[in-house]
PyMOL commands that place a pseudoatom at each C-alpha (Angstrom):
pseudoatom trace, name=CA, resn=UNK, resi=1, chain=A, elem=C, hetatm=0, pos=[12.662, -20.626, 15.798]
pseudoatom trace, name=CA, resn=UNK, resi=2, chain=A, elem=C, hetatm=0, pos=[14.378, -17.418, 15.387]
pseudoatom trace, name=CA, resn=UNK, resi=3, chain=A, elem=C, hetatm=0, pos=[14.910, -17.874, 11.930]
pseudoatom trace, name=CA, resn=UNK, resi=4, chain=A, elem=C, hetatm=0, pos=[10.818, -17.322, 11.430]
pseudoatom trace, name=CA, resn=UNK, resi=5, chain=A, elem=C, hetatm=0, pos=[11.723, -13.644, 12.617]
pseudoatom trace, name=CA, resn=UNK, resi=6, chain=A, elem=C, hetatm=0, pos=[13.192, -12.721, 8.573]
pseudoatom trace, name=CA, resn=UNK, resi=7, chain=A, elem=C, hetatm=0, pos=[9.627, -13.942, 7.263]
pseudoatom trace, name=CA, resn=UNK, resi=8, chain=A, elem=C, hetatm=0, pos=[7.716, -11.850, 9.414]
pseudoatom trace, name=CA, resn=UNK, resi=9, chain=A, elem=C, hetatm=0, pos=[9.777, -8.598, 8.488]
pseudoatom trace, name=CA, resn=UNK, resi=10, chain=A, elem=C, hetatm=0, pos=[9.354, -9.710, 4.902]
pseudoatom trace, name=CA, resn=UNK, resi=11, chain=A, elem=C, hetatm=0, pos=[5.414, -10.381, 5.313]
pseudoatom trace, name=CA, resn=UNK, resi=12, chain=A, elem=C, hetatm=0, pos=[5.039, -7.067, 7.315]
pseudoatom trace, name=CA, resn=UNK, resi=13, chain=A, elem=C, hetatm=0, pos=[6.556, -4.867, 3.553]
pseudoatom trace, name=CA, resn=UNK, resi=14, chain=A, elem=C, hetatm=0, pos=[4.631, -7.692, 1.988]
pseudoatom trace, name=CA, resn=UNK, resi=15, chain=A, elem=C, hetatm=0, pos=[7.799, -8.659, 0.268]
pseudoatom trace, name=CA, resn=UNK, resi=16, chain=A, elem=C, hetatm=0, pos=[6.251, -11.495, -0.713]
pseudoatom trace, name=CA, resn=UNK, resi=17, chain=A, elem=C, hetatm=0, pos=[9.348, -13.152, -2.923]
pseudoatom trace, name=CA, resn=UNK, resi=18, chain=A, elem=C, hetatm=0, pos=[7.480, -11.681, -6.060]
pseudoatom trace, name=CA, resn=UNK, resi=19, chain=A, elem=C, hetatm=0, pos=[8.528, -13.463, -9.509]
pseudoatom trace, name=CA, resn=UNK, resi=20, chain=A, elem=C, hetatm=0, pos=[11.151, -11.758, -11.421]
pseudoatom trace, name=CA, resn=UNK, resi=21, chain=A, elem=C, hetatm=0, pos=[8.650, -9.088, -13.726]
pseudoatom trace, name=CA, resn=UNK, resi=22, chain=A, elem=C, hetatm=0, pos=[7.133, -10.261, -16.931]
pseudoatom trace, name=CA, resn=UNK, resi=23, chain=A, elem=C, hetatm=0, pos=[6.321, -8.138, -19.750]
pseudoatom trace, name=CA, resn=UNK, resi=24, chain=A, elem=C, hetatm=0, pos=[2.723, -6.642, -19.464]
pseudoatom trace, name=CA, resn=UNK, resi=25, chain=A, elem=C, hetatm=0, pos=[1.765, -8.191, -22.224]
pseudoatom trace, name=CA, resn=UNK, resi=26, chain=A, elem=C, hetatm=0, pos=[1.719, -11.184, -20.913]
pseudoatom trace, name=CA, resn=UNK, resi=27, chain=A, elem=C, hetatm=0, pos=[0.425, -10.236, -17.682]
pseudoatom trace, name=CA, resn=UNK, resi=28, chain=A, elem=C, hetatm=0, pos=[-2.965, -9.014, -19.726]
pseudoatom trace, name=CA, resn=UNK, resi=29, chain=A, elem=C, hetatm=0, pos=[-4.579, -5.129, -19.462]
pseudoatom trace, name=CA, resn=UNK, resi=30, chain=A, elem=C, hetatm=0, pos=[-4.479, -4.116, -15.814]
pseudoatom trace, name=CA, resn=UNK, resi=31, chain=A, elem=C, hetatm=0, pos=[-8.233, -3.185, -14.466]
pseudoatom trace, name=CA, resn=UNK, resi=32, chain=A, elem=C, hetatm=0, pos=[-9.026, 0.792, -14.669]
pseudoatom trace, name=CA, resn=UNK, resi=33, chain=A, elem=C, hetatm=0, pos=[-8.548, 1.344, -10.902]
pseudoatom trace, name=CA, resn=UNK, resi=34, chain=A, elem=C, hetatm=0, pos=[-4.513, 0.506, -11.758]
pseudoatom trace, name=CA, resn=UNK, resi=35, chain=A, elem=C, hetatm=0, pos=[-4.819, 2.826, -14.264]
pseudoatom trace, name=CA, resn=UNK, resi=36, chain=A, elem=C, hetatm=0, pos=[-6.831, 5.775, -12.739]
pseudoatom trace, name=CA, resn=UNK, resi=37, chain=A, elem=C, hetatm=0, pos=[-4.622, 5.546, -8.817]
pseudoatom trace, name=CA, resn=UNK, resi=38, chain=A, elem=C, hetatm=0, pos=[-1.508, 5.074, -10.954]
pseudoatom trace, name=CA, resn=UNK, resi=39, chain=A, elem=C, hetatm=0, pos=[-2.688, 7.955, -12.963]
pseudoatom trace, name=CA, resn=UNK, resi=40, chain=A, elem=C, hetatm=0, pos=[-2.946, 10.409, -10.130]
pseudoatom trace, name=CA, resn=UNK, resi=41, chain=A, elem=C, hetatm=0, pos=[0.434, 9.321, -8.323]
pseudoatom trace, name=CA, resn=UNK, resi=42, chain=A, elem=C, hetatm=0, pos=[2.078, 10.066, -12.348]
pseudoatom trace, name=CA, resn=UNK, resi=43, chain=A, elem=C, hetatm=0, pos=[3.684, 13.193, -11.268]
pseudoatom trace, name=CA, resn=UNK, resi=44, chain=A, elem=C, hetatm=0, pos=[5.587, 11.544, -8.322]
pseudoatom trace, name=CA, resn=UNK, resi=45, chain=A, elem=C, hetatm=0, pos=[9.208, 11.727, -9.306]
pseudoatom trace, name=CA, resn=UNK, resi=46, chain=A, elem=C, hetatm=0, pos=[10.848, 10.553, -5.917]
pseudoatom trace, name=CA, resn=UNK, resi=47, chain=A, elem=C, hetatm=0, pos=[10.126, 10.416, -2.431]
pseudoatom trace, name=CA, resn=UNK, resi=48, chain=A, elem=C, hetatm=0, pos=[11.643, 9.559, 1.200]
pseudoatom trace, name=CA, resn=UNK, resi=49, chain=A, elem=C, hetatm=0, pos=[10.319, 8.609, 4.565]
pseudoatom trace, name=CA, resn=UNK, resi=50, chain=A, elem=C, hetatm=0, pos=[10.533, 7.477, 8.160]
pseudoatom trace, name=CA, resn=UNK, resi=51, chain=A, elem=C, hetatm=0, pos=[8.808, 3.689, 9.255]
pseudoatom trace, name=CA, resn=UNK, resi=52, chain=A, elem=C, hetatm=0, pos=[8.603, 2.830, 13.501]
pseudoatom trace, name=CA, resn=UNK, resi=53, chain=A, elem=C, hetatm=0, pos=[8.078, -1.010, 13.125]
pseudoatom trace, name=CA, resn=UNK, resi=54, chain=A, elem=C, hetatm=0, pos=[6.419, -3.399, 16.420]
pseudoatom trace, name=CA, resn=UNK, resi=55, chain=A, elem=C, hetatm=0, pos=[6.777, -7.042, 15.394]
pseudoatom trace, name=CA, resn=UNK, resi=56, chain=A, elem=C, hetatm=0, pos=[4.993, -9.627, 17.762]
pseudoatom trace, name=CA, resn=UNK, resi=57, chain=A, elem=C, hetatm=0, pos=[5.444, -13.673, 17.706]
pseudoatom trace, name=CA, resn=UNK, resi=58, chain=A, elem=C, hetatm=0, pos=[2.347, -15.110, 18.880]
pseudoatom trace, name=CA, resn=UNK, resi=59, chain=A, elem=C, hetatm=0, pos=[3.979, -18.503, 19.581]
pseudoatom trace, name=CA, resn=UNK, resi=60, chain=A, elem=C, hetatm=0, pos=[6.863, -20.104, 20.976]
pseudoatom trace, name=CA, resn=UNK, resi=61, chain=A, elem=C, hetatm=0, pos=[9.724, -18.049, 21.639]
pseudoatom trace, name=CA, resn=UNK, resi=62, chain=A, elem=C, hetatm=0, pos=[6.816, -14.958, 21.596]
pseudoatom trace, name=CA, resn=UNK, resi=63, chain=A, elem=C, hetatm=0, pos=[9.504, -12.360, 20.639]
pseudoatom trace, name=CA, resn=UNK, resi=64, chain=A, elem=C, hetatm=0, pos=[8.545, -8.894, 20.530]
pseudoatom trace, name=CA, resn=UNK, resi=65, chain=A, elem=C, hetatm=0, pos=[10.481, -5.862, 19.032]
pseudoatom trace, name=CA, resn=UNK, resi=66, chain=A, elem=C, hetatm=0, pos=[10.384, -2.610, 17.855]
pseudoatom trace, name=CA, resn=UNK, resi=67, chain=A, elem=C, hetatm=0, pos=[12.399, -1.261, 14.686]
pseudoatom trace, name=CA, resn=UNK, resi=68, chain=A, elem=C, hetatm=0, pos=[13.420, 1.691, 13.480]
pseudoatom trace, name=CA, resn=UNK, resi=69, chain=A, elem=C, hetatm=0, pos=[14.083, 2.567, 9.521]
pseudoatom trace, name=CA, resn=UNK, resi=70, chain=A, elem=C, hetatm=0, pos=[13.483, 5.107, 6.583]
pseudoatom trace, name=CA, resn=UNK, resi=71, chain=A, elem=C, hetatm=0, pos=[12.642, 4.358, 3.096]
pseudoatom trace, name=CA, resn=UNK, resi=72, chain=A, elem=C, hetatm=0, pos=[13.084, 5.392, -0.480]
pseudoatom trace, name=CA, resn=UNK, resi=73, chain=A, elem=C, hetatm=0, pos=[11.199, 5.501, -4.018]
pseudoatom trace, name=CA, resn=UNK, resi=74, chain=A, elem=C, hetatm=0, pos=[12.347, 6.505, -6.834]
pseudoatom trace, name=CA, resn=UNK, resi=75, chain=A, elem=C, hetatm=0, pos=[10.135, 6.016, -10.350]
pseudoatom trace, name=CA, resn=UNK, resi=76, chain=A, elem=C, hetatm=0, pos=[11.692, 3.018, -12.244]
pseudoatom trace, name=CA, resn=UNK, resi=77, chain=A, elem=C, hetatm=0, pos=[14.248, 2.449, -9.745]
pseudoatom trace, name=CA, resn=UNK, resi=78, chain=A, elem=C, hetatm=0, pos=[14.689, 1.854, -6.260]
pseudoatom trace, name=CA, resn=UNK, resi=79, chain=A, elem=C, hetatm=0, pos=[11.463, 1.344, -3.865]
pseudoatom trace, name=CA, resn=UNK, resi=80, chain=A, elem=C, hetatm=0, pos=[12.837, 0.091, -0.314]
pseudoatom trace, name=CA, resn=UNK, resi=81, chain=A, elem=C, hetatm=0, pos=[12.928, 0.323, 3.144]
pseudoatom trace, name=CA, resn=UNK, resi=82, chain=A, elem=C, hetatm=0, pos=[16.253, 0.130, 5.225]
pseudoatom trace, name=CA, resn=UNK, resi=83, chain=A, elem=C, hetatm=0, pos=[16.157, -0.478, 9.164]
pseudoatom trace, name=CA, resn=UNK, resi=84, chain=A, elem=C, hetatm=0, pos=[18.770, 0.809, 11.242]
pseudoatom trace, name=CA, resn=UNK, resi=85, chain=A, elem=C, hetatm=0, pos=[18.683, -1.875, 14.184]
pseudoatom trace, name=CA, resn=UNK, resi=86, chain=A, elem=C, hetatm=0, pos=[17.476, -5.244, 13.255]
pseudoatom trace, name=CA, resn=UNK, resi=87, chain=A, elem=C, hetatm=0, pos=[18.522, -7.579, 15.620]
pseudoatom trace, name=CA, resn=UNK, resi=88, chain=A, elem=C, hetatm=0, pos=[21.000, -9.943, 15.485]
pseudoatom trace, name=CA, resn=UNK, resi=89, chain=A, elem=C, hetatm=0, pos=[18.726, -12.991, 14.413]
pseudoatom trace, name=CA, resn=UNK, resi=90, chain=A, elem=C, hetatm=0, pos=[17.462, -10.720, 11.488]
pseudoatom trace, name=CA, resn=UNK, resi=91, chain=A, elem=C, hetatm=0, pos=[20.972, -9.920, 9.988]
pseudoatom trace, name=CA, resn=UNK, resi=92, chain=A, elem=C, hetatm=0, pos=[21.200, -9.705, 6.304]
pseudoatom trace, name=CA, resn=UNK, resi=93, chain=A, elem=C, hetatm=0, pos=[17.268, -8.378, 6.131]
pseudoatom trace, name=CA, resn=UNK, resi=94, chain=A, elem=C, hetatm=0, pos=[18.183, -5.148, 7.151]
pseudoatom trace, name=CA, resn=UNK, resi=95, chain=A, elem=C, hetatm=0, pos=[16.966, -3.473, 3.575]
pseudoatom trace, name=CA, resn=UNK, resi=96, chain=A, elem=C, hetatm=0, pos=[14.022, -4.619, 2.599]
pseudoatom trace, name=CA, resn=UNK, resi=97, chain=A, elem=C, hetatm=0, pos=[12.796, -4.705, -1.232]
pseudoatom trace, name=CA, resn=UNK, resi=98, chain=A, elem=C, hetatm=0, pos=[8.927, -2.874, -1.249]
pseudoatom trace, name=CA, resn=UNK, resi=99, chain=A, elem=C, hetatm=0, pos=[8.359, -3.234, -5.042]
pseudoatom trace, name=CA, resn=UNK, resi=100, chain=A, elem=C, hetatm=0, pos=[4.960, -5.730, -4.789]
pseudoatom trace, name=CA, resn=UNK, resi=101, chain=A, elem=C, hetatm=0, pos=[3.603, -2.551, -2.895]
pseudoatom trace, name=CA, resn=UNK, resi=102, chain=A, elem=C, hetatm=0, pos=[3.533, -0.486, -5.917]
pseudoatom trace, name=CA, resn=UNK, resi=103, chain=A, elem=C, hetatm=0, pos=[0.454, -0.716, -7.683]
pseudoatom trace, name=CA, resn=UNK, resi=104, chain=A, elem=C, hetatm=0, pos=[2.058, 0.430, -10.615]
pseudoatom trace, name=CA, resn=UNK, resi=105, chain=A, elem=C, hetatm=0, pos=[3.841, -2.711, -10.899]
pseudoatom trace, name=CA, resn=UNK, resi=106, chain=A, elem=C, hetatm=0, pos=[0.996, -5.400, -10.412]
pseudoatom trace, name=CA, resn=UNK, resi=107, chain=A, elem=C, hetatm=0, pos=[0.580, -5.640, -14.167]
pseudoatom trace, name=CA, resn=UNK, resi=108, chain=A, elem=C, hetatm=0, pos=[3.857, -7.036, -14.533]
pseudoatom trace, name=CA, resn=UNK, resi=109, chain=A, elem=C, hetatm=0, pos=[3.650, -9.256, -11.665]
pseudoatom trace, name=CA, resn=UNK, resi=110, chain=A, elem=C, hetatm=0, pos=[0.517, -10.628, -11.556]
pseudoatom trace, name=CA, resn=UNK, resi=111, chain=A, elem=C, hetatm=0, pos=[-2.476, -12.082, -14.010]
pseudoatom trace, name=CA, resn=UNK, resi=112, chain=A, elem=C, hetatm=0, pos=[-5.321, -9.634, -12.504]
pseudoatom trace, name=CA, resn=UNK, resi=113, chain=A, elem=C, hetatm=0, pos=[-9.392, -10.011, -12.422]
pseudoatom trace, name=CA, resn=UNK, resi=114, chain=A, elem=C, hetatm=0, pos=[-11.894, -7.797, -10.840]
pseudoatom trace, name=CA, resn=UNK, resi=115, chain=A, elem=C, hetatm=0, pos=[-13.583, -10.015, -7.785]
pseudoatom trace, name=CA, resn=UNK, resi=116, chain=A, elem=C, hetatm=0, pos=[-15.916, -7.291, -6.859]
pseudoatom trace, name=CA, resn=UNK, resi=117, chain=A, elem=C, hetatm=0, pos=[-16.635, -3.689, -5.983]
pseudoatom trace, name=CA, resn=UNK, resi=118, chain=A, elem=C, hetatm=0, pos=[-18.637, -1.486, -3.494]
pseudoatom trace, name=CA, resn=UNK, resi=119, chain=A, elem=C, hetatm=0, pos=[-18.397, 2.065, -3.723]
pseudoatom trace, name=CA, resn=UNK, resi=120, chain=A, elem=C, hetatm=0, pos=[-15.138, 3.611, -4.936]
pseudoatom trace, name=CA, resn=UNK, resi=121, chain=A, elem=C, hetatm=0, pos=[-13.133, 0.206, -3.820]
pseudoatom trace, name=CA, resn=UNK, resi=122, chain=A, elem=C, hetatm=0, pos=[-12.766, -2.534, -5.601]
pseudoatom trace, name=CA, resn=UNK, resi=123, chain=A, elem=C, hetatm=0, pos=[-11.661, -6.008, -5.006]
pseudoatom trace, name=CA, resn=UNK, resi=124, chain=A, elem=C, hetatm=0, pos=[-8.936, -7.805, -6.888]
pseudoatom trace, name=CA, resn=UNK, resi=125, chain=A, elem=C, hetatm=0, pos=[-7.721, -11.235, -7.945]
pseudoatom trace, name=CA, resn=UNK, resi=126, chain=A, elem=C, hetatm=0, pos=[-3.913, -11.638, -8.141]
pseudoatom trace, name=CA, resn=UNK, resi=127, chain=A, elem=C, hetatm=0, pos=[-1.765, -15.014, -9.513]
pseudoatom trace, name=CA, resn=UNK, resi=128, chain=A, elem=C, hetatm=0, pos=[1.717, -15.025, -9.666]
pseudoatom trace, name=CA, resn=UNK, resi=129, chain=A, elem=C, hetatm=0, pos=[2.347, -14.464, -13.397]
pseudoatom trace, name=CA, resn=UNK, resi=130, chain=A, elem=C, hetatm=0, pos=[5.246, -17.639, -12.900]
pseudoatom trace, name=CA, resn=UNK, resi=131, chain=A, elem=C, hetatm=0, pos=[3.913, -20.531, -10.706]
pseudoatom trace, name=CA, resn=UNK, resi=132, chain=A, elem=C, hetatm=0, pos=[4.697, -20.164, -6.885]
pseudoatom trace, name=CA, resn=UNK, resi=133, chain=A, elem=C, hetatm=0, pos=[3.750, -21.084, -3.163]
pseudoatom trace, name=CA, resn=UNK, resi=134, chain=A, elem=C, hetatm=0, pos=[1.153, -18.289, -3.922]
pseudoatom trace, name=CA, resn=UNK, resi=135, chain=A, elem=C, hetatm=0, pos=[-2.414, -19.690, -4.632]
pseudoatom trace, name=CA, resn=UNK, resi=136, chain=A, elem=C, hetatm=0, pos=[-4.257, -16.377, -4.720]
pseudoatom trace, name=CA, resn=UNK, resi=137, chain=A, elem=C, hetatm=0, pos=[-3.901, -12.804, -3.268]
pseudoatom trace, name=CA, resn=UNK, resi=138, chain=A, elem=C, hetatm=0, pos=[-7.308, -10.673, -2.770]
pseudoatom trace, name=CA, resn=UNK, resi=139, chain=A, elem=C, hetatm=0, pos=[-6.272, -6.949, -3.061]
pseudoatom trace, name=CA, resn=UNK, resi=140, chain=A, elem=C, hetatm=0, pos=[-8.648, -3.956, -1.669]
pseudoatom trace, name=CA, resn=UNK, resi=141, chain=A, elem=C, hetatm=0, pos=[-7.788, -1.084, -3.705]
pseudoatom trace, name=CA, resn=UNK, resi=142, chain=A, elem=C, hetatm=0, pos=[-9.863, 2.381, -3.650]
pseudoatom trace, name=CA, resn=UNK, resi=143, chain=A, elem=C, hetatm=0, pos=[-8.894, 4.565, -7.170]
pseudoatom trace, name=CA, resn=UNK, resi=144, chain=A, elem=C, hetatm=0, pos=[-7.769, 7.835, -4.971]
pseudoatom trace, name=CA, resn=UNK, resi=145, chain=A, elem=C, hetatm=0, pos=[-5.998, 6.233, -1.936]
pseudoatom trace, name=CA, resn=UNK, resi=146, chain=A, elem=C, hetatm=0, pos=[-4.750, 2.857, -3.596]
pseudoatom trace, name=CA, resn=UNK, resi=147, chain=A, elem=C, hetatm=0, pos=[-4.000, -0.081, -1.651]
pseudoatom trace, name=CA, resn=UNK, resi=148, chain=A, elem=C, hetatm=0, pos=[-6.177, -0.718, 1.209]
pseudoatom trace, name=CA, resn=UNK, resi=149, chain=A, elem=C, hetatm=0, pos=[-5.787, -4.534, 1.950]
pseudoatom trace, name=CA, resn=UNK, resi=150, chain=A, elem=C, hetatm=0, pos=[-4.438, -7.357, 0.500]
pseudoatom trace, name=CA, resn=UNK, resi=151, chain=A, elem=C, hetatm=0, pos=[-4.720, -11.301, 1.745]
pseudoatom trace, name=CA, resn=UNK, resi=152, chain=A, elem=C, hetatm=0, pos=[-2.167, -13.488, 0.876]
pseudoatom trace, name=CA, resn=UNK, resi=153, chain=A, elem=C, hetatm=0, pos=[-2.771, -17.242, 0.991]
pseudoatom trace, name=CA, resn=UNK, resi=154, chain=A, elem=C, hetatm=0, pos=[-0.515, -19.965, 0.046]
pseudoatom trace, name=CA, resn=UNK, resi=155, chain=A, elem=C, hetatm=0, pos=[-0.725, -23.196, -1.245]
pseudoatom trace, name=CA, resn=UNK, resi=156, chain=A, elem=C, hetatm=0, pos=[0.625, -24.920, 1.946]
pseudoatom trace, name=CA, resn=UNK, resi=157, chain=A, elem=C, hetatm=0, pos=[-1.970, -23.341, 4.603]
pseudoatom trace, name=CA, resn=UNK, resi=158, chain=A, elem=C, hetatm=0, pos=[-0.248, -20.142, 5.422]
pseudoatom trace, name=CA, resn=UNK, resi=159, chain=A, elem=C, hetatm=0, pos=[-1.470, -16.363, 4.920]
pseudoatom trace, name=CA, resn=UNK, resi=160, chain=A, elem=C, hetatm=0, pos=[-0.698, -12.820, 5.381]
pseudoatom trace, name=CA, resn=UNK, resi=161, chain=A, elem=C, hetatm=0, pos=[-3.318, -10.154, 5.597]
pseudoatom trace, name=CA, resn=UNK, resi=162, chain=A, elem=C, hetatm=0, pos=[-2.111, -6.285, 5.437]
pseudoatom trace, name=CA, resn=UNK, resi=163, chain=A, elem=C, hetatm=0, pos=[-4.424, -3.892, 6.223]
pseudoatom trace, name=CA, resn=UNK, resi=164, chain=A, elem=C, hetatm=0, pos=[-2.990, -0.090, 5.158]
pseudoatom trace, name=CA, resn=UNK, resi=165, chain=A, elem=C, hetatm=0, pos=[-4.735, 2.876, 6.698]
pseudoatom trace, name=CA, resn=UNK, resi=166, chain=A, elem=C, hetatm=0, pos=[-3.562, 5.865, 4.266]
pseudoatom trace, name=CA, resn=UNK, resi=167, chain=A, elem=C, hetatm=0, pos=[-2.459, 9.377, 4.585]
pseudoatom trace, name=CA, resn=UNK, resi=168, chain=A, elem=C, hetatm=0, pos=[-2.542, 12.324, 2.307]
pseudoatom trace, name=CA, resn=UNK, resi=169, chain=A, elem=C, hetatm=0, pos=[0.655, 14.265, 1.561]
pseudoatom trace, name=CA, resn=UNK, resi=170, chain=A, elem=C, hetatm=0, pos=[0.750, 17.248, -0.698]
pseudoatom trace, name=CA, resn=UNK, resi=171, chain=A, elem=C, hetatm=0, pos=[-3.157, 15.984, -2.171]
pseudoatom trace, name=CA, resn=UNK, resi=172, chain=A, elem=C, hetatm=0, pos=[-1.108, 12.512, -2.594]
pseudoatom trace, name=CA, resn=UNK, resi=173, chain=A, elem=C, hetatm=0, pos=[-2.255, 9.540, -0.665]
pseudoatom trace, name=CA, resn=UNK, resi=174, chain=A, elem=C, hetatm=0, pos=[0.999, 7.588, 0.966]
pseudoatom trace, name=CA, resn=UNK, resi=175, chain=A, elem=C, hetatm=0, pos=[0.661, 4.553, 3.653]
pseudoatom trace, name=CA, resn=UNK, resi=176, chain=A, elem=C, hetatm=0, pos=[-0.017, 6.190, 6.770]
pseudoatom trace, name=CA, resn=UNK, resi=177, chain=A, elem=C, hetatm=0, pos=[-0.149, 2.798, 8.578]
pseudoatom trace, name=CA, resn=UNK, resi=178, chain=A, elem=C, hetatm=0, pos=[-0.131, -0.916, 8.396]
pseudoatom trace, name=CA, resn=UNK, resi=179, chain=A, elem=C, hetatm=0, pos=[-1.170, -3.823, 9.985]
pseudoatom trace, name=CA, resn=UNK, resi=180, chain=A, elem=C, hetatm=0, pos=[-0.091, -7.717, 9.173]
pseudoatom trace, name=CA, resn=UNK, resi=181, chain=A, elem=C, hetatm=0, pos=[-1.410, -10.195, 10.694]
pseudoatom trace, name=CA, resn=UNK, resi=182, chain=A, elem=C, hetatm=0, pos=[0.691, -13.606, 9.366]
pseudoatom trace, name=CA, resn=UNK, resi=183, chain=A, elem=C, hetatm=0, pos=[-0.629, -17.054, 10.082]
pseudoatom trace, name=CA, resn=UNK, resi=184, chain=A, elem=C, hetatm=0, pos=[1.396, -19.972, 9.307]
pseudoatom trace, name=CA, resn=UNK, resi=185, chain=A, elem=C, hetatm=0, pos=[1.139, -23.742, 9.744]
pseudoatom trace, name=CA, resn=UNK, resi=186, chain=A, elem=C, hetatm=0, pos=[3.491, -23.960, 12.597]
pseudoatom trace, name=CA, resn=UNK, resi=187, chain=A, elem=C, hetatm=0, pos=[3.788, -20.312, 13.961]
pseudoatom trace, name=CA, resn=UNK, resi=188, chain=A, elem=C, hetatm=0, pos=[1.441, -16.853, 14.208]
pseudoatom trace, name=CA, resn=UNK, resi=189, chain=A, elem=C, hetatm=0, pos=[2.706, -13.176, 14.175]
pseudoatom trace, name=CA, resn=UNK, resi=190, chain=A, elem=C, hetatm=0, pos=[1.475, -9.691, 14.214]
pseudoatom trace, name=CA, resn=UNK, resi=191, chain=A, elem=C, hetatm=0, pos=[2.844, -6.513, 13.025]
pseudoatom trace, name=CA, resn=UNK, resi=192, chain=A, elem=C, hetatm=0, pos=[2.583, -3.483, 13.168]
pseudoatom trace, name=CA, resn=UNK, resi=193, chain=A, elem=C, hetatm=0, pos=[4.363, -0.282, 10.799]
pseudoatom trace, name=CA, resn=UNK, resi=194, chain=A, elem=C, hetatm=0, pos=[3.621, 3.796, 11.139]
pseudoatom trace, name=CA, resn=UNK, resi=195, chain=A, elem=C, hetatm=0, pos=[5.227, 5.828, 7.652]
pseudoatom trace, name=CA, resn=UNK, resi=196, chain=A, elem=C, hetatm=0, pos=[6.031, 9.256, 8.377]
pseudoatom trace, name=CA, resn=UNK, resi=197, chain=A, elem=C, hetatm=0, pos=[8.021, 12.144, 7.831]
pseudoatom trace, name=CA, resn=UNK, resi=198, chain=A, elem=C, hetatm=0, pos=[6.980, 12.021, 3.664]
pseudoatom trace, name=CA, resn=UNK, resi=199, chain=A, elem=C, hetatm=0, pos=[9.395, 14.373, 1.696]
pseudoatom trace, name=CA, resn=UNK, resi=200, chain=A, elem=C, hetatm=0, pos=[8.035, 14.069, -2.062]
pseudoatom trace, name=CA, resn=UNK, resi=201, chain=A, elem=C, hetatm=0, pos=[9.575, 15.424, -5.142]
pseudoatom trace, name=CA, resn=UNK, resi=202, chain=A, elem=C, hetatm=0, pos=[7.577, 15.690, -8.283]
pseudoatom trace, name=CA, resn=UNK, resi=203, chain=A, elem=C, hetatm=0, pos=[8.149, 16.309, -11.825]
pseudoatom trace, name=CA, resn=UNK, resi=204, chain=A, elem=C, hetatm=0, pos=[7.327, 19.158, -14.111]
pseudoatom trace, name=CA, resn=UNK, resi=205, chain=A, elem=C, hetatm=0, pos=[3.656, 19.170, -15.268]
pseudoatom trace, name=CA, resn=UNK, resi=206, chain=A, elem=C, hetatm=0, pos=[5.273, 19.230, -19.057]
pseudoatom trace, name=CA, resn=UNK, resi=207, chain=A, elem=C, hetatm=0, pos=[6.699, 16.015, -18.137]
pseudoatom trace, name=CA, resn=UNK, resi=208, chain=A, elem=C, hetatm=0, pos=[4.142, 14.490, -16.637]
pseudoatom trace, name=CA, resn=UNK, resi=209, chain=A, elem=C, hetatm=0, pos=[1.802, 15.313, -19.292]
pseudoatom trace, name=CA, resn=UNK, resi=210, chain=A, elem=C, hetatm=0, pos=[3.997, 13.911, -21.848]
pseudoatom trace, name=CA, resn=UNK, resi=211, chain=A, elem=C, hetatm=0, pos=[3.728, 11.128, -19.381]
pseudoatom trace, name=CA, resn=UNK, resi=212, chain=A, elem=C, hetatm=0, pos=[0.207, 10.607, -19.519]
pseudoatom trace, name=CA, resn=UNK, resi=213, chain=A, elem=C, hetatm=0, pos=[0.206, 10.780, -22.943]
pseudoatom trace, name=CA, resn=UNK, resi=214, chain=A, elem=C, hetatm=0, pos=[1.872, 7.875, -23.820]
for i in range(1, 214): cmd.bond("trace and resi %d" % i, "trace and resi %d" % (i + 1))
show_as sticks, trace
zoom trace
């Protein structure tokens, strides 16, 4: 049972196991709310922060915990969270990969199609670009705060819904909070994350005009 414990850390970063990136050519043109929330987030060059994690098994053994970590992103490289005290049954997860967070990197993860839209959010369709357990993800995304929610649901019954309440840093929006809630065909979990403590480094404007230019 305690082995379900690694899943539900993974589900909380929505880790996801996403496919090993394509090009984005094959992945197709990513819908203009990529493009304008990427757009505004172009002259992040790095940043660091602080996550206070409460996990929560809803069934049998009903294990509750609370984790401590920080987290780093750097542009083209590293995007991950490392927790200082994961228990013993969660050994080896202790750094968690946050990649399939990025917006920026849905088009070469995912084929993409706009479900719908209401106001300044809209609602997308994501596939795996390579087949998986993944049947479809629906992904709430506003074009100045990004990522609002996503539901993940699975071929075999399962999902995991993360709900992201953002914050603005420096006129940057940033994952204030998140909620998962992860239901599976023989077990149910909540979770809960608070980011803080943002330090965020940016580039020159010449670069990231240069940037936008390309």
């Amino acid at each position: 049972m305690l082995r379900r414990v690694p899943i539900i850390l993974a589900a909380l970063l929505l880790t996801a196991q996403a496919p090993p990136p394509a090009t984005v050519a094959s992945a197709g043109i990513p819908p203009a709310v990529i493009v304008a929330y990427s757009g505004r987030n172009a002259a992040v060059q790095h940043y660091t922060f602080d996550v206070d994690a409460r996990i929560a098994l809803l069934t049998f053994p009903w294990i509750r915990f609370t984790l401590h970590g920080h987290g780093t992103y750097t542009r083209g490289g590293d995007y991950s969270v490392h927790f200082d005290n994961v228990p013993w049954f969660g050994k080896g997860y202790e750094t968690m990969p946050m990649g399939s967070l990025d917006v920026a990197n849905w088009p070469s993860l995912y084929t993409m199609s706009v479900a719908g839209s209401q106001g300044s959010v809209t609602t997308l369709s994501l596939h795996d670009v390579k087949k998986s357990p993944l049947s479809e993800a629906r992904a709430q995304i506003d074009a100045a705060q990004g990522l609002l929610q996503i539901l993940y649901t699975y071929d075999y019954g399962g999902h995991v819904k993360l709900t992201i309440v953002p914050q603005s840093v420096d006129g940057l929006f940033f994952p204030g909070s998140e909620e998962a809630e992860i239901v599976m065909p023989h077990y149910r979990a909540m979770a809960w994350a608070t980011f803080s403590n943002y330090q965020v480094a940016k580039r020159s404007p010449a670069v990231s005009n240069a940037t936008g230019r390309r």
